[in-house]
N, C-alpha and C positions, 0 to 999 in steps of 0.2 A: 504494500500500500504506500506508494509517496507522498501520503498526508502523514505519515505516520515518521517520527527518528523516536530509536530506543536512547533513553537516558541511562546509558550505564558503561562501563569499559571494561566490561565484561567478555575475557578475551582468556579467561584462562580457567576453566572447571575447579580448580583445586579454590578459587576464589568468589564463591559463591553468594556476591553482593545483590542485592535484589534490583532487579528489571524494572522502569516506569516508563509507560508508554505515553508520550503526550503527542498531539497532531498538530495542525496548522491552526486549529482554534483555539487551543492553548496556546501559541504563539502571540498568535492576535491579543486575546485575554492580557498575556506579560506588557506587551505593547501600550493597551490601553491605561494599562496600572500606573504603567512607567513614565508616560509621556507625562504628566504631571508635574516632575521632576526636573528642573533644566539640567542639573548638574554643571553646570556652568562655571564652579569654583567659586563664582560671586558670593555663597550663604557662608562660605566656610573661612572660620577666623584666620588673621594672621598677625604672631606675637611682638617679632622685631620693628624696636622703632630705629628706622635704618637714618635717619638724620635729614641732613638737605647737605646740596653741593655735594664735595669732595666727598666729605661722610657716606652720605648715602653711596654714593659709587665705590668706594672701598669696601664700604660692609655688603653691600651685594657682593662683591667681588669674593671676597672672604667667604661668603655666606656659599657660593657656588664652586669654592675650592673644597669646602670640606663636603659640602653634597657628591661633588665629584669623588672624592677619597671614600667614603662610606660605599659609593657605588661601585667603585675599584674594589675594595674589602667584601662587601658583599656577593659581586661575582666570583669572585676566587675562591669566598667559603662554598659557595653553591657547585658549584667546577666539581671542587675537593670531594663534595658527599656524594657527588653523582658516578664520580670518576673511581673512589676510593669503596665507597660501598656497596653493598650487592641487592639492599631492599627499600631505598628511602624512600618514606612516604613523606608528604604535606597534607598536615591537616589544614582546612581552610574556612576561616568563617563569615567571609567576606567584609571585614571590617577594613579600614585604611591601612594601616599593617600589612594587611594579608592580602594585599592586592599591591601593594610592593614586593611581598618576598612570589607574589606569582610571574609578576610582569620579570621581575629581576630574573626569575628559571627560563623565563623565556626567549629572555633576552640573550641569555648564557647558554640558549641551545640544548637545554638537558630535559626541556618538560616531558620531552618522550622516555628520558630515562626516572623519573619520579612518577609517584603515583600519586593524585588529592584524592584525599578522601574528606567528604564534607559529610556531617551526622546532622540529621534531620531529626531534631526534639518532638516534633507534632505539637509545636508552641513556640513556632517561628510566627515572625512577620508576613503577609503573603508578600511584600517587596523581596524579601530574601528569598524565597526560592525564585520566582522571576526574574531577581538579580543573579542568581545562579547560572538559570539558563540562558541568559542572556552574556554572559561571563564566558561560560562554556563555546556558543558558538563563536565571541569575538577574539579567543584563545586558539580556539579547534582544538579542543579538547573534550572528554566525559569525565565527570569527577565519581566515582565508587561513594555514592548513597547509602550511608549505614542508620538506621533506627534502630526503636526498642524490637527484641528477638521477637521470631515468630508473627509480629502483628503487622503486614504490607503497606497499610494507608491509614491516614489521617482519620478517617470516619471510624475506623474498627476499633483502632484505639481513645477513640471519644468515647464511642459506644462501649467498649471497656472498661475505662476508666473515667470515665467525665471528662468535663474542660476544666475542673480545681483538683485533679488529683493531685497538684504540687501545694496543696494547700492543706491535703490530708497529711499527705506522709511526704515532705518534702527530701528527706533523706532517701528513701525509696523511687523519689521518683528521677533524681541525679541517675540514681543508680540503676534504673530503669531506660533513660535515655537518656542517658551521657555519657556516664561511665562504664557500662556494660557493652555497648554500641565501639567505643573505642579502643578498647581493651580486645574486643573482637577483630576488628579491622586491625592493631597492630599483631594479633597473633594468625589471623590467616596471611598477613604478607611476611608472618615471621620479619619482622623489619628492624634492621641494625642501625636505623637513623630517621628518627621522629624530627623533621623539620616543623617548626611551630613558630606564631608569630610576638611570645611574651617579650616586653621588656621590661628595663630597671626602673624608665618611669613610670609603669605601670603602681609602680607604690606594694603598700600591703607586702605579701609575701611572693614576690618577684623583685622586689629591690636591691638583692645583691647577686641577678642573674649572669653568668656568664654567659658565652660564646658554646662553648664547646661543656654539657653537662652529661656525662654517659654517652646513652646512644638516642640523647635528644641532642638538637641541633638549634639551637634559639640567634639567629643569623640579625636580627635587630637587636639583640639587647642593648646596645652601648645607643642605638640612635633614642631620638626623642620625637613625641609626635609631632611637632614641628618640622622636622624633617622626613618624616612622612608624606605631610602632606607636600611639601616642597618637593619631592620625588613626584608625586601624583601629578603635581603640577606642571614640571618641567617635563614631564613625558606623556601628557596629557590622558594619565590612565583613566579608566573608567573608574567612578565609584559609588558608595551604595547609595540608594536611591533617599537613604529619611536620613541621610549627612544633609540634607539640603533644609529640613525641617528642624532641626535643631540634636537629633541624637550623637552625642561625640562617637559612640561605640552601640553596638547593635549585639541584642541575645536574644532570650525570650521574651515575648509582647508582654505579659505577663508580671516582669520582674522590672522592666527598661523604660529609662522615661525621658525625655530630653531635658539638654544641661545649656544651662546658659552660658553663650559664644566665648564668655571673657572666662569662663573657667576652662577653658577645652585645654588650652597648652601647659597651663601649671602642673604643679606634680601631683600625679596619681590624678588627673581632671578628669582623663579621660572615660576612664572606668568607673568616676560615680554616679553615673546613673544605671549602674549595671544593679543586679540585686536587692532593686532599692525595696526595704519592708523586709527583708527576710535575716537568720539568726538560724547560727548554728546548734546544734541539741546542747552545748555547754553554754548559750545566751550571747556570745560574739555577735558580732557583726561577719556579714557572710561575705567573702571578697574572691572564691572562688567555686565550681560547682563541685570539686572532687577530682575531675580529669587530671589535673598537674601537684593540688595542694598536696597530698601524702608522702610523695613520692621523691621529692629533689632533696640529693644528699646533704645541701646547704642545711635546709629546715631541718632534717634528721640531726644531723650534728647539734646544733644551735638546741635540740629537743633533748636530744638525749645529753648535753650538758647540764643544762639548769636542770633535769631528773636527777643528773648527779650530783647537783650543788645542792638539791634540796635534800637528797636524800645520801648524805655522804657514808661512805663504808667506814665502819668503826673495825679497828684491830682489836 
């Protein structure tokens, strides 16, 4: 049927991601969602007060030598995991971020050697998957679609669980569609390199992220979202569609809510509208879903000390 392209890259049996079929009226549909949107760069802030005169042209100048460098640095990390590794995936959530470190593989010629896996919560935006598909064709690419196990579509799992399941059991429900979904996807590509888009201004518990953590691969940590979008800009990438309404960062409708323009650059700005209302089972404040928080050797260290400070071994 030529109304029909499969959403999937789905090219290998052993890798058993699930199939979506959409047509030209889904296309259409994304089309309509989207045009709304100028994406123009106009909505989106910018921090530097670059001066007047000689000022101003210097600090551009400057400001486009170390864009260049990070660009430089970022293609060689990217080269490095494609060339040196035998499984790296990218996860991708379509945020500013992660539409640098796609443009950057692409640009570095390896996207055919990486795989994106993007994980569909069934508590997206419908701009986000529209921006998905929309991504995928101006890439030429399929990203490997992972959700909660066993349940295929959006309706089944409404019809499942409600539209507030994460209001029941909010820990259950990470781990129903996030953390299960990804854990999945890194162990059927068996993958020796999680490319991923955190950084250090991220804030919270990514603040002291490296470059190189295991066989994760966090290729922005040193940049700032400033320089993000500064990439975006200078290479006129695409970006998501409710950057233009006020969201610095995009997750669940659900949890996200837009930040106002003069907090976006500061630190950690970007991600607080992420989670907003929600508390982890010891009364914290929630800053991450589960996918990365347990896991980085930083935190473990840094955990397993104050354990021992609190609790010191007596002779």
């Amino acid at each position: 049927n030529p109304c029909c392209v499969i959403h999937s890259l789905l090219t290998d049996s052993n890798h058993p991601t699930f199939t979506m079929v959409f047509n030209d009226k889904q296309l259409e549909e994304d089309k309509a969602l989207l045009a709304k949107y100028p994406r123009n760069f106009e909505a989106i802030p910018k921090q530097t007060a670059y001066g007047e005169g000689d000022d101003a042209v210097m600090n551009q100048q400057l400001e486009e030598d170390r864009l260049n460098a990070l660009v430089s640095s970022i293609t060689k990390t990217l080269k490095h995991a494609a060339e040196s590794k035998q499984r790296p995936i990218f996860t991708i959530a379509l945020i500013a971020g992660d539409m640098v470190i796609l443009d950057a593989i692409h640009r570095a010629g390896v996207l055919d050697k990486i795989k994106v896996v993007f994980v569909d919560t069934y508590t997206l935006f419908p701009e986000t998957l529209a921006f998905l598909r929309e991504v995928e064709a101006h890439y030429g690419f399929k990203a490997h679609v992972y959700h909660a196990a066993d349940i295929p579509t959006q309706a089944e799992y409404e019809a499942k669980y409600g539209l507030d399941f994460w209001k029941k059991d909010l820990e259950e429900y990470d781990r129903l569609c996030k953390v299960e979904p990804l854990k999945r996807a890194l162990g059927e590509f068996n993958s020796d390199c999680w490319i991923n888009g955190r950084r250090r201004d991220h804030g919270a518990e990514r603040a002291s992220l490296a470059v190189y953590e295991g066989t994760k691969l966090n290729p922005l940590a040193f940049w700032s979202f400033e320089d993000c979008w500064t990439y975006l800009r200078k290479y006129n990438v695409p970006y998501h569609p409710l950057h233009d309404v006020g969201y610095s960062s995009l997750g669940d409708k659900h949890s996200t809510i837009p930040v106002p323009t003069s907090k976006w650059m500061s630190y950690g700005g970007e991600r607080s509208g992420r989670f907003v209302g929600l508390t982890n089972k010891d009364g914290s404040a929630k800053t991450e879903c589960g996918i990365h928080s347990k896991n980085r050797p930083a935190k473990k260290a840094r955990v397993e000390s104050q354990s021992d400070a609190a609790n010191p071994i007596k002779a």
